[in-house]
TIRO-2110 file (N, C-alpha, C; in Angstrom, 1 decimal):
// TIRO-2110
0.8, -1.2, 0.0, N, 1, A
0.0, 0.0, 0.0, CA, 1, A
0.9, 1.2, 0.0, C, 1, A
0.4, 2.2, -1.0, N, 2, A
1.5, 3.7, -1.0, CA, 2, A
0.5, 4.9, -0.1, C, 2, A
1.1, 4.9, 1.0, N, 3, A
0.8, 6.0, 1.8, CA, 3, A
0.9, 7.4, 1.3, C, 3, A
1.1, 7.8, 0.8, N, 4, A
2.2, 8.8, 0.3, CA, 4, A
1.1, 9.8, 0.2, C, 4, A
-0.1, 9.2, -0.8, N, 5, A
-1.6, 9.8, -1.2, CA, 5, A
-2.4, 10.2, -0.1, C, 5, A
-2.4, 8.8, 1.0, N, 6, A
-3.2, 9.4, 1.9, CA, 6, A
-2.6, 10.8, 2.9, C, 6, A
-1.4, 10.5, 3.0, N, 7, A
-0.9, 11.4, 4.1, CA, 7, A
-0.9, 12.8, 3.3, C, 7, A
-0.5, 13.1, 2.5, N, 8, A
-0.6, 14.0, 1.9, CA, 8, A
-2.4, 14.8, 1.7, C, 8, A
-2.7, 14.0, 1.1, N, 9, A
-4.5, 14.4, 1.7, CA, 9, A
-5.0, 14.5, 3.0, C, 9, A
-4.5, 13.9, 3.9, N, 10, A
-4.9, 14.3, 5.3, CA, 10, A
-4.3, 15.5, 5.7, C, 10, A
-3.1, 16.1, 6.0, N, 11, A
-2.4, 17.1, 5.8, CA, 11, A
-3.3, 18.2, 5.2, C, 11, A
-3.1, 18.1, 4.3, N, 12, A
-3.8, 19.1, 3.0, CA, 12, A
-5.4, 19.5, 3.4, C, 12, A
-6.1, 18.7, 4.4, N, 13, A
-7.3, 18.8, 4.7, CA, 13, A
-7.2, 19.3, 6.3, C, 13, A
-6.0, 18.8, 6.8, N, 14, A
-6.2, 19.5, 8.1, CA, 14, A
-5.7, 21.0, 8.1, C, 14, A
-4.6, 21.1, 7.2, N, 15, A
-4.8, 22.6, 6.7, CA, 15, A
-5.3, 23.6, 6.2, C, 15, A
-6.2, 23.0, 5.4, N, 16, A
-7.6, 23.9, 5.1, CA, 16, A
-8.5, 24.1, 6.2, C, 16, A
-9.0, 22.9, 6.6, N, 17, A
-10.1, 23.1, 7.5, CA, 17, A
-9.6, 24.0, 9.5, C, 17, A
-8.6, 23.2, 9.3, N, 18, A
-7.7, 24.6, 11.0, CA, 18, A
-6.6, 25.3, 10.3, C, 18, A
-6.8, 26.1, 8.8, N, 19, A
-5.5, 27.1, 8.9, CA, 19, A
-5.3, 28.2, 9.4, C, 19, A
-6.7, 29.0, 9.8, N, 20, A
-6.4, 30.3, 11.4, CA, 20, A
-5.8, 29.7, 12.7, C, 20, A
-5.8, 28.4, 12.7, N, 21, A
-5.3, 28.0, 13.9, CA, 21, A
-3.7, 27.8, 13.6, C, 21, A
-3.4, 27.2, 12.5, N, 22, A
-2.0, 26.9, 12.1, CA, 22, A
-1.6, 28.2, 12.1, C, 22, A
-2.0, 29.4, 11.2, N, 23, A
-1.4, 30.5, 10.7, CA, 23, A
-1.1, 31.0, 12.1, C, 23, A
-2.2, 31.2, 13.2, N, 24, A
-1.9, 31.6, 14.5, CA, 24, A
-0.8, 30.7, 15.3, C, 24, A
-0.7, 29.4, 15.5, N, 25, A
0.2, 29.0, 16.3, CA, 25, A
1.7, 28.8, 15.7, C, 25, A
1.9, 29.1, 14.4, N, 26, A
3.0, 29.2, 13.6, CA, 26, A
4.1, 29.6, 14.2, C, 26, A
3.5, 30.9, 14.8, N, 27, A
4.5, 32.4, 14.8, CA, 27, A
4.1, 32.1, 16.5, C, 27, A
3.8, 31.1, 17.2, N, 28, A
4.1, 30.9, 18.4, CA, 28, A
5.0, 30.2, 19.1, C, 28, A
5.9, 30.2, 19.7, N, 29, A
7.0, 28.6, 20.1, CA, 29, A
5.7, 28.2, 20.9, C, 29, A
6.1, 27.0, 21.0, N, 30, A
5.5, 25.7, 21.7, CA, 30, A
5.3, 24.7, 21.0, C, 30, A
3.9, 23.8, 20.6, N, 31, A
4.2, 22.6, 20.4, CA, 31, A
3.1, 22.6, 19.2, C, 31, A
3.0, 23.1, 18.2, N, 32, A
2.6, 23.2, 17.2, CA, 32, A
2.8, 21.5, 16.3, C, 32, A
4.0, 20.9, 16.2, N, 33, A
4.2, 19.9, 15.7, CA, 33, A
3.3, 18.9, 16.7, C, 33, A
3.5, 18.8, 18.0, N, 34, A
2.5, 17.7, 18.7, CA, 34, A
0.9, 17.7, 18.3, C, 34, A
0.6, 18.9, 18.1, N, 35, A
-1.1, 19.1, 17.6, CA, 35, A
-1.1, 18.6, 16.4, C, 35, A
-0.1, 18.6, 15.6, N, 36, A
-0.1, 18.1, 14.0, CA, 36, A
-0.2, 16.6, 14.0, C, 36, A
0.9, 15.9, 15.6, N, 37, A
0.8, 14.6, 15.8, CA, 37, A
-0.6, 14.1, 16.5, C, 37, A
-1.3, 14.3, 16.9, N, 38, A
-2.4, 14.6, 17.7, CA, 38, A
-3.4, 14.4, 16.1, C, 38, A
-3.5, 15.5, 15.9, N, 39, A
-4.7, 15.4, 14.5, CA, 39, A
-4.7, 14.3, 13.9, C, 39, A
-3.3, 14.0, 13.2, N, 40, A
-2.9, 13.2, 12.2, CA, 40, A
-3.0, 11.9, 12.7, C, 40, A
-3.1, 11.7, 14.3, N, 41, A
-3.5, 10.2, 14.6, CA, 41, A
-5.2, 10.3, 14.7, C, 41, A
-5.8, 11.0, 15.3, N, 42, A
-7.0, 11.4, 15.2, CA, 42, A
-7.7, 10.5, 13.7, C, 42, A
-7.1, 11.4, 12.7, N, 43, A
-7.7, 11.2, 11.5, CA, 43, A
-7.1, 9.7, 10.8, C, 43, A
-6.2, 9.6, 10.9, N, 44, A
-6.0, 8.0, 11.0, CA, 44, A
-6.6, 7.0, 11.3, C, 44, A
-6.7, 7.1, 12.8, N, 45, A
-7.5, 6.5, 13.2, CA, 45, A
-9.1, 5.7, 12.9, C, 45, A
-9.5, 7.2, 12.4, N, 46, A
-10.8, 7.6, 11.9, CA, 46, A
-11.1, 6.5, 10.0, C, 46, A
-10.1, 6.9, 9.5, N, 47, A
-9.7, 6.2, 8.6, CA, 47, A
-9.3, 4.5, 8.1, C, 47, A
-8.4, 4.0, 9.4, N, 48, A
-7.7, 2.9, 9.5, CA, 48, A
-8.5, 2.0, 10.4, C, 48, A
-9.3, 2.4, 11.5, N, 49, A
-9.4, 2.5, 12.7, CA, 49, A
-10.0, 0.2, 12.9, C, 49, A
-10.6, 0.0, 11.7, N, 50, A
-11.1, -1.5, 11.5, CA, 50, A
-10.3, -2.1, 11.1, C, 50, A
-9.0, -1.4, 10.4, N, 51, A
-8.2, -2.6, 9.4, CA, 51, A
-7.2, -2.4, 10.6, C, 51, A
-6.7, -2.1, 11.8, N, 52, A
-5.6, -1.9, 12.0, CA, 52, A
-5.2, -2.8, 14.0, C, 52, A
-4.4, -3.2, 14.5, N, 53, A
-4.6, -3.5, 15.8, CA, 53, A
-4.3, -2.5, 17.1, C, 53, A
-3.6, -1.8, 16.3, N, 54, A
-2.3, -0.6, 17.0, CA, 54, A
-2.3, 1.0, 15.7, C, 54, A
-2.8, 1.5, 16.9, N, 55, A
-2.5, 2.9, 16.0, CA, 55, A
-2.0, 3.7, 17.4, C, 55, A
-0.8, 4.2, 17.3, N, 56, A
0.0, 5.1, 18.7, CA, 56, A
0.6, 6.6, 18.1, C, 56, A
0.7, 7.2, 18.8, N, 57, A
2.0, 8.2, 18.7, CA, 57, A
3.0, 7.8, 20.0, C, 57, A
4.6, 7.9, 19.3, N, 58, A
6.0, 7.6, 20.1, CA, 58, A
6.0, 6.3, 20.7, C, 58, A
6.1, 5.8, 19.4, N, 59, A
6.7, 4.1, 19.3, CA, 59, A
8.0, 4.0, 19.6, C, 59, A
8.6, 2.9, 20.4, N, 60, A
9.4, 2.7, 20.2, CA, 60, A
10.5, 2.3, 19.2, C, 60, A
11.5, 2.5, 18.9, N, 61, A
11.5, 1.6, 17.4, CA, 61, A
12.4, 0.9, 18.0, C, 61, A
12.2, -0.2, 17.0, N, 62, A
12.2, -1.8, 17.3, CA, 62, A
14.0, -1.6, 17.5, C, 62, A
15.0, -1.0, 17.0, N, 63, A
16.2, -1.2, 17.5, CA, 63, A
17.2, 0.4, 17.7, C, 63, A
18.1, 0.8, 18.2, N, 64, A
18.9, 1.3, 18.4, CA, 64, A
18.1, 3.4, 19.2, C, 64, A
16.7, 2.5, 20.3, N, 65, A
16.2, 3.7, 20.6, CA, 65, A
15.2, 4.5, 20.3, C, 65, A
14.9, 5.6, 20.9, N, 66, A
14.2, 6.6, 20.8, CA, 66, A
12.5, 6.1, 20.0, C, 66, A
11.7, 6.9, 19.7, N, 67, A
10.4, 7.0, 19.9, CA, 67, A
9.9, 7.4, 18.3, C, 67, A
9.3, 7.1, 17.3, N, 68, A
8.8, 7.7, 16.3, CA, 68, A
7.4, 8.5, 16.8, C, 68, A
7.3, 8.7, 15.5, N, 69, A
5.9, 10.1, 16.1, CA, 69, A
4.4, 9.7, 16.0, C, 69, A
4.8, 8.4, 15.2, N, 70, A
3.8, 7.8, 14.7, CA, 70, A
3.7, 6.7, 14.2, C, 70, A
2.7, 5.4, 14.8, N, 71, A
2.8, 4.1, 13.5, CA, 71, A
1.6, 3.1, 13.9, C, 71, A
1.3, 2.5, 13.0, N, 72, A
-0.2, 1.9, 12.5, CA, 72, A
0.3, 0.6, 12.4, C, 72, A
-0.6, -1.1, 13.0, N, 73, A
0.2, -1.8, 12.9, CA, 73, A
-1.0, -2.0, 12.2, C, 73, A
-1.1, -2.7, 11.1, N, 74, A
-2.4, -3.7, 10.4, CA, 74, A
-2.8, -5.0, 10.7, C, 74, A
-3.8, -5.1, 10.6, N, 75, A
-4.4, -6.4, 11.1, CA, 75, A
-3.7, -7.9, 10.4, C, 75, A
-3.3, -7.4, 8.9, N, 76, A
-2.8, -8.2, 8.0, CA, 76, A
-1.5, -8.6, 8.1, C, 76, A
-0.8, -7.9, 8.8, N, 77, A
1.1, -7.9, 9.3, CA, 77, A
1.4, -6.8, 9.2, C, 77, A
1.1, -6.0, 8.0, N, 78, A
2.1, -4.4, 7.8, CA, 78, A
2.3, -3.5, 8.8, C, 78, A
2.9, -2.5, 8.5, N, 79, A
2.8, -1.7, 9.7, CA, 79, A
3.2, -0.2, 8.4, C, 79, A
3.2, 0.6, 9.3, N, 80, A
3.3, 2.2, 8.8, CA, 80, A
4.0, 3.2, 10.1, C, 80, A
5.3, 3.3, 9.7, N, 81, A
6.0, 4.3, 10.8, CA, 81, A
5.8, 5.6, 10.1, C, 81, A
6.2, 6.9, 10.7, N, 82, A
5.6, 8.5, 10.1, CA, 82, A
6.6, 8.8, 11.2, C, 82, A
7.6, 9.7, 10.6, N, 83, A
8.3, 10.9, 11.6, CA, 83, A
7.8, 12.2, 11.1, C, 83, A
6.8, 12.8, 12.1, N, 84, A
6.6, 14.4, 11.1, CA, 84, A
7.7, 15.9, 12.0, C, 84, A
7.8, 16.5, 11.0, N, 85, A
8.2, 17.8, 11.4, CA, 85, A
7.3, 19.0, 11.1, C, 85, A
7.1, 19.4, 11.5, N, 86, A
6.3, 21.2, 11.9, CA, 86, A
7.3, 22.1, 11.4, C, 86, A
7.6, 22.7, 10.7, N, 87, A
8.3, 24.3, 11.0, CA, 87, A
7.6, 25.3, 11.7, C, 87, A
8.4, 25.7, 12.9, N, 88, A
7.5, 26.4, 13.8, CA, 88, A
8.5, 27.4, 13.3, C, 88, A
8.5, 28.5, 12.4, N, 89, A
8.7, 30.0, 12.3, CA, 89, A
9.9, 30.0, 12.4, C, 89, A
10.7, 28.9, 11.7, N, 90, A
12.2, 28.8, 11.4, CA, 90, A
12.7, 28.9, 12.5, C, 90, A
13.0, 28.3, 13.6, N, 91, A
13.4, 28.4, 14.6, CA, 91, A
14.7, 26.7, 15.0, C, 91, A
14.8, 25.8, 13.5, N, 92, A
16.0, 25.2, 13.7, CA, 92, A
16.3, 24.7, 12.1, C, 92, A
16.8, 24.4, 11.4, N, 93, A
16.8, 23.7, 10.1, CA, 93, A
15.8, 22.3, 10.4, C, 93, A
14.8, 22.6, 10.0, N, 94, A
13.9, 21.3, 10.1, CA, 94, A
14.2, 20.2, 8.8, C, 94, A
15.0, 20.8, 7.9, N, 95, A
15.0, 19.7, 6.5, CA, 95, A
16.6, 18.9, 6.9, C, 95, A
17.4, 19.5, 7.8, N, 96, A
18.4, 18.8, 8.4, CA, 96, A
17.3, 17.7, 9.3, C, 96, A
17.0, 18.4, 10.2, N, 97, A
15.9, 17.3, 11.1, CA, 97, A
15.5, 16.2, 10.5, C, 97, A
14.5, 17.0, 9.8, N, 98, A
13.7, 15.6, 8.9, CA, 98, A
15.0, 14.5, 8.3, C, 98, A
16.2, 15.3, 7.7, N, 99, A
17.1, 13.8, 7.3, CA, 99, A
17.4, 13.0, 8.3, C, 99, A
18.0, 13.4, 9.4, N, 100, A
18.0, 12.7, 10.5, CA, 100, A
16.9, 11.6, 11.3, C, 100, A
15.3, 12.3, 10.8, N, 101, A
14.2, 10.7, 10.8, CA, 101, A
14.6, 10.0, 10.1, C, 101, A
14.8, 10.3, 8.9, N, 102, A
14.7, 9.9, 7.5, CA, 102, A
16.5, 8.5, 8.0, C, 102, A
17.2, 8.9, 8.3, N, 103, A
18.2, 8.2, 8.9, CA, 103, A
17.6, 6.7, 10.1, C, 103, A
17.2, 7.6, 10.9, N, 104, A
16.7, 6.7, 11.6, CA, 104, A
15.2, 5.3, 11.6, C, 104, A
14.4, 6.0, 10.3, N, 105, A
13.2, 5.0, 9.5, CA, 105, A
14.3, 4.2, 8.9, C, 105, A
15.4, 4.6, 8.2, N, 106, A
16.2, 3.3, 7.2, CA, 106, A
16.4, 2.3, 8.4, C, 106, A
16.4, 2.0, 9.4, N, 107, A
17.3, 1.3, 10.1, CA, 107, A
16.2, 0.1, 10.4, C, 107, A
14.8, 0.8, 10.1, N, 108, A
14.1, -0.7, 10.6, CA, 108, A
13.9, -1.2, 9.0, C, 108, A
14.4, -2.7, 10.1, N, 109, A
14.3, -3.4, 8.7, CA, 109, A
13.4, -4.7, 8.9, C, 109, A
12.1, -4.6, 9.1, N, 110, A
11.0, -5.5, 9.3, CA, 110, A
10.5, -5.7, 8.5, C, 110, A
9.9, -6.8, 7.8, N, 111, A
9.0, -7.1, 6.6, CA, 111, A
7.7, -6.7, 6.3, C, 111, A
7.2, -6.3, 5.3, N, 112, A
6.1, -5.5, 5.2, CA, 112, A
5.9, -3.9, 5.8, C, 112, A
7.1, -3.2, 6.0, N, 113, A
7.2, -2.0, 6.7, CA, 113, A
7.1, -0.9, 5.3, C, 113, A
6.2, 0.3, 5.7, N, 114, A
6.8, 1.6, 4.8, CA, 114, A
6.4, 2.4, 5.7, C, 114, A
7.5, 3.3, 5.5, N, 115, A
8.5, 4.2, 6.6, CA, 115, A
8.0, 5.6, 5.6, C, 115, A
7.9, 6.9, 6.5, N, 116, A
7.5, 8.0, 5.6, CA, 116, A
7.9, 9.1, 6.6, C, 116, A
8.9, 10.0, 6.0, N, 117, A
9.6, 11.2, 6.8, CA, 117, A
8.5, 12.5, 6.2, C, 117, A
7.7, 12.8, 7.0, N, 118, A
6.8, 14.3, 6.4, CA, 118, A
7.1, 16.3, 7.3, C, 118, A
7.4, 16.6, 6.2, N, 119, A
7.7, 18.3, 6.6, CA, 119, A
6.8, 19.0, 6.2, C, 119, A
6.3, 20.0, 7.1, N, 120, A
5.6, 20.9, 7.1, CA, 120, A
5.9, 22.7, 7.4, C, 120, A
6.2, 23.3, 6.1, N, 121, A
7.0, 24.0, 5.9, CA, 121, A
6.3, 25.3, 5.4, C, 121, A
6.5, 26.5, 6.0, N, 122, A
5.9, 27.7, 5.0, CA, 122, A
7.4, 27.6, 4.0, C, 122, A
8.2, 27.4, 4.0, N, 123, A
9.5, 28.1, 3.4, CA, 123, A
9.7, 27.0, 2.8, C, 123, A
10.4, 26.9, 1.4, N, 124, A
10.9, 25.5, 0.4, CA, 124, A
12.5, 25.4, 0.5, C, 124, A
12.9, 24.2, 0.8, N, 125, A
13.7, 23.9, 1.3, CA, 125, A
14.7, 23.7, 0.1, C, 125, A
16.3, 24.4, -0.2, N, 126, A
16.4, 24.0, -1.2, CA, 126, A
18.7, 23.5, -0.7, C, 126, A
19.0, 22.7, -1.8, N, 127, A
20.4, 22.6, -1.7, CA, 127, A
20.4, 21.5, 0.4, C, 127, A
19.5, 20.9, 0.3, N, 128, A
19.5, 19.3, 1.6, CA, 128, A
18.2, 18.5, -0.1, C, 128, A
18.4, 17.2, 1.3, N, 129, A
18.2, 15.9, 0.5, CA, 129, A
16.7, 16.3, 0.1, C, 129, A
15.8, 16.7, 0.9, N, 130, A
14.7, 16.9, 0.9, CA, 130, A
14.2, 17.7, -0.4, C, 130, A
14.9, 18.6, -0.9, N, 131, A
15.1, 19.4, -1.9, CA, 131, A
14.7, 18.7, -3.3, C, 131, A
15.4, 17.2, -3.1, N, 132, A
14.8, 16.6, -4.7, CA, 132, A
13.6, 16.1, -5.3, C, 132, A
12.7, 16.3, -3.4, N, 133, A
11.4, 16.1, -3.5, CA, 133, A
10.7, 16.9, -3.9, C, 133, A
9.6, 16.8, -4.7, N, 134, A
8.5, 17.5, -4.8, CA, 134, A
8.0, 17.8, -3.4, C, 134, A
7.6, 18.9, -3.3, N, 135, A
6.1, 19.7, -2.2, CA, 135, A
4.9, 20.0, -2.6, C, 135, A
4.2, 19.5, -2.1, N, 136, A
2.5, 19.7, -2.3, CA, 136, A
2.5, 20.8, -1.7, C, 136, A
1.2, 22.1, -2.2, N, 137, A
1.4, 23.0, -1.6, CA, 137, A
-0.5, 23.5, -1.1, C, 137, A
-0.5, 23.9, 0.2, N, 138, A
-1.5, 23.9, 0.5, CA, 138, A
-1.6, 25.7, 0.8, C, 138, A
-2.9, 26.3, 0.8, N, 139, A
-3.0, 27.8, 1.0, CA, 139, A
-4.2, 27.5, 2.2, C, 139, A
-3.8, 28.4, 3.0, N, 140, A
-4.6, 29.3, 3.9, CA, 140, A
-4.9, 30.6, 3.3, C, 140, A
-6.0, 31.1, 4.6, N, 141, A
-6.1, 32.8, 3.8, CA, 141, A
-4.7, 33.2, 4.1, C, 141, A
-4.1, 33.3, 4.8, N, 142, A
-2.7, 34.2, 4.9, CA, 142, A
-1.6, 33.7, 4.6, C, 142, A
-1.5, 32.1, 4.5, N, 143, A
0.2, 31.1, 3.5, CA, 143, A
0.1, 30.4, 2.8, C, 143, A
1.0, 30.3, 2.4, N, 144, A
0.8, 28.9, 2.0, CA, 144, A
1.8, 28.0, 2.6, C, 144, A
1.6, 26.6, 2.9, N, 145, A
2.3, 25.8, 3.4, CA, 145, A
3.2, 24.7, 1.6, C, 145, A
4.0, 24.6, 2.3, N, 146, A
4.8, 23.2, 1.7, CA, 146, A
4.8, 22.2, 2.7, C, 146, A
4.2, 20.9, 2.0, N, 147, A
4.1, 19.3, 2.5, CA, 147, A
5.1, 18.7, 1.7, C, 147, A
6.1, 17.6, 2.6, N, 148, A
6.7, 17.0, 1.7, CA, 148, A
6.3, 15.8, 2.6, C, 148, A
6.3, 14.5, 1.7, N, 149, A
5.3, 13.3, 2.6, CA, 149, A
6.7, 12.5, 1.4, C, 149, A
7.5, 11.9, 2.2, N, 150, A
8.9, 10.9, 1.4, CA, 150, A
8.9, 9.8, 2.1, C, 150, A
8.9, 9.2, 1.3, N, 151, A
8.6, 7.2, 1.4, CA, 151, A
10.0, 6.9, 1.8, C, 151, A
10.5, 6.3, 2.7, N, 152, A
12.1, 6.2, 3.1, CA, 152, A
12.5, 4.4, 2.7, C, 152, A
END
């Protein structure tokens, strides 16, 4: 199954439908990315919620540590891991960040697995790895956002 479509449409719908809320918490520090994690399991859920056994935020991953942001196990065997990033008002290189998920998804190596590193970005990232991806681009009344949703 290519995730790539759904996440990208989910995204793209939670940005339309809360983008005074996004445009507002953008230009705020705090945890704008955890609400993104938050929704995005929400609507998954909502989505997956019969075909799946396990749907979490901050899994552990199966070897060398730390927590992913997101993952779906299926009833059928597969699973679905998701590291997302937020850009919260440029406040670190998030497309360095995101390589560093994107590092850490290559490592599991379970059967039936797809792994997907996603950025959420007013700004287009250009000259890192992320750069050779296409971005989906979503508008609010006041931005527009760049989605990048990359299959690892």
């Amino acid at each position: 199954m290519n995730f790539e479509t759904v996440l990208q449409d989910i995204i793209r719908k939670m940005i339309q439908e809360k983008g005074d809320l996004i445009d507002l918490a953008y230009d705020t520090p705090g945890s704008l990315e955890g609400w993104f994690q938050v929704e995005m399991l929400k609507r998954l859920f909502d989505k997956y919620k019969r075909s799946c056994s396990e749907i979490t935020r901050e899994k552990a991953y199966p070897q060398g540590g730390g927590f992913c942001d997101l993952y779906l196990k299926f009833n059928h065997g597969a699973s679905l891991w998701i590291e997302l990033k937020v850009d919260e008002n440029n406040r670190i290189n998030y497309a360095e960040a995101l390589e560093k998920d994107m590092q850490k998804l290559e490592k599991i190596q379970q059967p039936a697995v797809e792994k997907y590193a996603v950025l959420i970005s007013r700004l287009g990232y250009t000259g890192s790895q992320i750069s050779a991806f296409p971005a989906k681009q979503v508008k609010t009344r006041g931005f527009t956002y760049n989605v990048w949703a990359i299959a690892v």
